[in-house]
N, C-alpha and C positions, 0 to 999 in steps of 0.2 A: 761815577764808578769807573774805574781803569778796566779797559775792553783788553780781548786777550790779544790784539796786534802792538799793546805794549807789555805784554806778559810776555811773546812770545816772539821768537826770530823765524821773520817768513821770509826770510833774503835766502834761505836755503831751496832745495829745490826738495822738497815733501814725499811728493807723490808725481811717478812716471808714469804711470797707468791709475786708472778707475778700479777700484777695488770692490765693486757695486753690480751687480745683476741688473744691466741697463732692460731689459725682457720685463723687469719688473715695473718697471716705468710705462714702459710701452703700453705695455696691458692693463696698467693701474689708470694710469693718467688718460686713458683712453682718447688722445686729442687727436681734433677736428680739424680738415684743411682750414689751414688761415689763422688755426692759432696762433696765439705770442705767447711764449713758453720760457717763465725762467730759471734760469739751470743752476746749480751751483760749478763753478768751473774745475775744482781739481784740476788734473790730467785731461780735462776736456774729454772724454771717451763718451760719457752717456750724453753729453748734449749733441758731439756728433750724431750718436744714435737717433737723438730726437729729432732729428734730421729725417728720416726716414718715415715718418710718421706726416709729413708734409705740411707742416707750420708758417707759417707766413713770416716768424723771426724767432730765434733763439738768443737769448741773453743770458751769455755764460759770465756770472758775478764772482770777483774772488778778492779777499782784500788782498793775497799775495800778489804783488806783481811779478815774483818770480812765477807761480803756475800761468802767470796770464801767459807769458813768452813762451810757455811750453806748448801753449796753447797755437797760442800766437804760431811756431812755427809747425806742430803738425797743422793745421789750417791751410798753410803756403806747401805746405810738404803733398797736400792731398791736392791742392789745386793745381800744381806745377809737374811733378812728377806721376811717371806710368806706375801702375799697379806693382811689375816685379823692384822698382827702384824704389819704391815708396816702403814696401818690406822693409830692404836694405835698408836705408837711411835710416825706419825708426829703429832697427833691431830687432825683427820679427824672421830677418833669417839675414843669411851672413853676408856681407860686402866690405869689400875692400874701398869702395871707391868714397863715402860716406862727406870728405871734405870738400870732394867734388860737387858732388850733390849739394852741399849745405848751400856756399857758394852760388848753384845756380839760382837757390831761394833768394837774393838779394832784391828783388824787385819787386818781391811778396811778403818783403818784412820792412818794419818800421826800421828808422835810422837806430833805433837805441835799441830793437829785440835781435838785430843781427849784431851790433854793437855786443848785445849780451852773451849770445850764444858762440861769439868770434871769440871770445877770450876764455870760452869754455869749450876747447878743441876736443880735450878727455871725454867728455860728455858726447862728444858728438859723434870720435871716433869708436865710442864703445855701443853705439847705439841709443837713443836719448831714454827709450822704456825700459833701460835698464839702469839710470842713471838717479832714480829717485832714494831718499833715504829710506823709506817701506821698503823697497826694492833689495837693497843692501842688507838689510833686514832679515827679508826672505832668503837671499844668497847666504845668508852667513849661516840661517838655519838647514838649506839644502847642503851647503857645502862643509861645514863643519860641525855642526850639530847630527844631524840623522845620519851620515854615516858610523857612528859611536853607536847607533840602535837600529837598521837595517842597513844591508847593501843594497848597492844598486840596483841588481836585478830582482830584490823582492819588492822596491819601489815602482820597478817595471811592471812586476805581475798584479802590485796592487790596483796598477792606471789599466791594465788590460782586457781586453773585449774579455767579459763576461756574465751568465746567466745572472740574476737575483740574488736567489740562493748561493751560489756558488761563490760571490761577493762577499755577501753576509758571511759563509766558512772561512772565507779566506782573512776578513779582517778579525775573526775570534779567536782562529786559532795560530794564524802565521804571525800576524800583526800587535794586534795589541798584548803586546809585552812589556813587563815593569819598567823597562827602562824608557820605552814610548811613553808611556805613561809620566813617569817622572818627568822623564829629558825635556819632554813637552811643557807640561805647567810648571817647569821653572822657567824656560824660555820664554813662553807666551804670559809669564807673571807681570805686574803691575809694574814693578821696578826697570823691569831688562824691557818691557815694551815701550814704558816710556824715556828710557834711555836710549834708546837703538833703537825705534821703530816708529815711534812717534814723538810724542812730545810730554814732558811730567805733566804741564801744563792744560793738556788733551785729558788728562785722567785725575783731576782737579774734583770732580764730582762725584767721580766712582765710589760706590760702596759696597762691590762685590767681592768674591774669590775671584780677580781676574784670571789667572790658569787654568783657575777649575772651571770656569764657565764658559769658556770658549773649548776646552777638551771637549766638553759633552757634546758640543756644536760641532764640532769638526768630527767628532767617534757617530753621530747620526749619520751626517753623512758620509762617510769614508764605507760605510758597508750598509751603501745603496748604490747600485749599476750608474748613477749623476755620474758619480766621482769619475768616472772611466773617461769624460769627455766636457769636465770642466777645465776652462783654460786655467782660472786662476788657482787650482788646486794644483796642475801640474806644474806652473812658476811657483808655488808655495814647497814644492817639493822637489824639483830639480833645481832651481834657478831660470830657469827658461820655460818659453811657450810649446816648446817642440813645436808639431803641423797644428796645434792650436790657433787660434786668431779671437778676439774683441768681436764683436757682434760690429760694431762700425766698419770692419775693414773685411770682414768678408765677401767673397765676390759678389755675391747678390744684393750687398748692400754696402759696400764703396761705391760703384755709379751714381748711385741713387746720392747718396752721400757728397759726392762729388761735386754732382749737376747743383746740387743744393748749397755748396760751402758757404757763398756769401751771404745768405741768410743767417748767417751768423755773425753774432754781436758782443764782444770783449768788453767788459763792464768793471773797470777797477772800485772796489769798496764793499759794503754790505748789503747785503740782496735789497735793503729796504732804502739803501741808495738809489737800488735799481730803479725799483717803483716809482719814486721821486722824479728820476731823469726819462721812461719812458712809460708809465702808464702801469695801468692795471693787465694783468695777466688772465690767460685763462687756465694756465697751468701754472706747477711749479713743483720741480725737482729741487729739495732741501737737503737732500744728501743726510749726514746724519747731523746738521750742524747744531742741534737742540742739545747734544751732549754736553757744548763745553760752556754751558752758561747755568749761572744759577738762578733761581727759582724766579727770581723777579726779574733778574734779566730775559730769562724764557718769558715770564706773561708779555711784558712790554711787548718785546721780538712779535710775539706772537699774533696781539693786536693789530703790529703794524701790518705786518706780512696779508693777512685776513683782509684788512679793508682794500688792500691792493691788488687781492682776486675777487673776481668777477662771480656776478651772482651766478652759481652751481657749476664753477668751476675747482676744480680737484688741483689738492697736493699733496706729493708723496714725498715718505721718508723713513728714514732707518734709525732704528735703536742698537746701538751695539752694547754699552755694559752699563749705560745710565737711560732709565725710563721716562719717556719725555712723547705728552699726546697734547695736542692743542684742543680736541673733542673736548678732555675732560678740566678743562679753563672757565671758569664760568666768564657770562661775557663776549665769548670767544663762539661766531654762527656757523660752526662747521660739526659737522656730522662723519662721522668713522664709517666707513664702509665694511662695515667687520666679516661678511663672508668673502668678499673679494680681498681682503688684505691677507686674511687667514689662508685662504688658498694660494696667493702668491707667497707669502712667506714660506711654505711647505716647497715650493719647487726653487728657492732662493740657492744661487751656488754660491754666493755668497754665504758661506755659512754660518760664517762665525757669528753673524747678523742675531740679537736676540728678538727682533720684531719688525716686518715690514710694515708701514700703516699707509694708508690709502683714506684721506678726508674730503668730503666736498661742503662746499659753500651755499648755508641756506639760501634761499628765494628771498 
């Protein structure tokens, strides 16, 4: 059967940030100093996270070798660089100096990932977390789209300190207006998402009202007090983080972060490569990667992944518009955690997410 790394061109650069509630990990996966934890790598965000959690190794798996370099260079970006330049370089607040910076990373990157990122100066110079195609995405829709259905400072007043209540009035009666409404589920539809924002090939499976089903997701949370101090909602809606930041780069856990980097491990291929090349896990962040495969490719996947965690070791993962649980596999020894999944999902700023799940591995 033809795998989706020949359906699909991963020489792009995808995803610049984690679009993922790494909180939810943290607390799902509940891991133990000295775990080995495999991650799926994207933008590397949540596996840094899992860094913090005190693991014995992280194995960020990705068949793109372009997210690996991404990877690859926030890794040297956090071990090389202080706190205010590290901002800078990725694009989490402004610098001039950024090709400086890149530059100094030479000695922290492989011959071919500085290779890679040296003939992508634009990328570097714009900030690399802004450089991803979801990213471009989101800018197109902060920049050109939502100002045709609010101004700026009702976007403002939407993201600001306020009561409950006072949230909930504001998104009924200032906010959601016909044209939000519309403007949105044509934009976040199945077509324009996966032309602009991800990939046809990512929504291969779907068989929902994609517009409509991510509205409802984002209309919950838009008018609950979350929304006020979710980073990825204020890039979904400005283009940028403002004084937002990623759970890995925040002060209190960048050090930590930091002290940790090299316990991390850049794994090109499929998670069940991973297994293959270093062992059974106790963990395992799947990201949502069950979406883009069909039924017998999910059982196979699923099988493998299972035998390669460790007995009542947990993994977490997301459903965004196609329904995909390994619990309900026959065959398959892992069990759902369904109050702790269901109360993680309810605090997910990720919202567009239609399910968090949280499974451990029989005895």
């Amino acid at each position: 059967m033809e795998t989706i790394d020949r359906r699909t061109d991963f020489s792009i650069l995808r995803y610049a940030n984690c679009w993922e509630d790494p909180l939810l990990l943290l607390n799902g996966l509940a891991t133990e100093s000295g775990d080995h934890i495999l991650s799926i790598g994207s933008a590397g965000d949540n596996s840094f996270s899992l860094l913090t959690a005190d693991p014995e190794q992280v194995v960020a798996v990705d068949i793109s070798r372009t997210q690996l370099a991404l990877i690859a260079l926030k890794k040297a970006a956090i071990r090389r660089l202080d706190y205010p330049d590290l901002l800078g370089f990725l694009g989490f607040r402004t610098a001039t100096n950024r090709m400086h910076l890149f530059k100094s990373l030479k000695s922290d990157l492989s011959v071919d990932d500085f290779a890679f990122w040296n003939a992508r100066r634009e990328a570097i110079e714009m900030g690399v977390v802004h450089s991803g195609k979801f990213e471009r995405y989101f800018q197109l829709f902060s920049r050109k789209v939502l100002p045709w259905i609010h101004r700026k400072v009702t976007v403002e007043r939407l993201l600001a300190p306020k009561l409950a209540t006072e949230q909930e009035i504001f998104y009924d009666k200032a906010w959601n207006t016909w044209r939000w409404r519309l403007l949105f589920k044509l934009f976040f539809s199945r077509w324009v998402m996966g032309k602009l924002g991800r990939d046809p090939e990512f929504m291969r499976e779907v068989d929902v009202h994609v517009g409509k089903t991510i509205f409802e997701q984002a209309e919950r949370h838009l008018r609950l007090p979350s929304a006020q101090t979710n980073f990825m909602l204020r890039y979904n809606l400005t283009g940028n983080f403002g004084s937002l930041l990623p759970h890995y780069l925040l002060p209190e856990n960048y050090s930590v972060v930091r002290q940790r980097i090299d316990r991390l491990t850049l794994c090109e291929g499929y998670a069940e490569q991973a297994i293959q090349k270093y062992g059974a896990f106790q963990r395992m962040n799947l990201s949502n990667i069950f979406e883009y495969m069909n039924m017998e490719t999910f059982l196979n996947t699923a099988i493998t992944l299972v035998s390669g965690l460790a007995p009542h070791g947990r993994v977490a993962y997301w459903n965004l518009l196609v329904p995909r649980s390994l619990s309900r596999l026959k065959n398959v020894p892992v069990t759902r955690l369904d109050q702790l999944s269901e109360t993680l999902k309810t605090a997910d700023r990720g919202f567009y997410y239609r399910d968090f799940i949280v499974e451990e591995r029989n005895g």
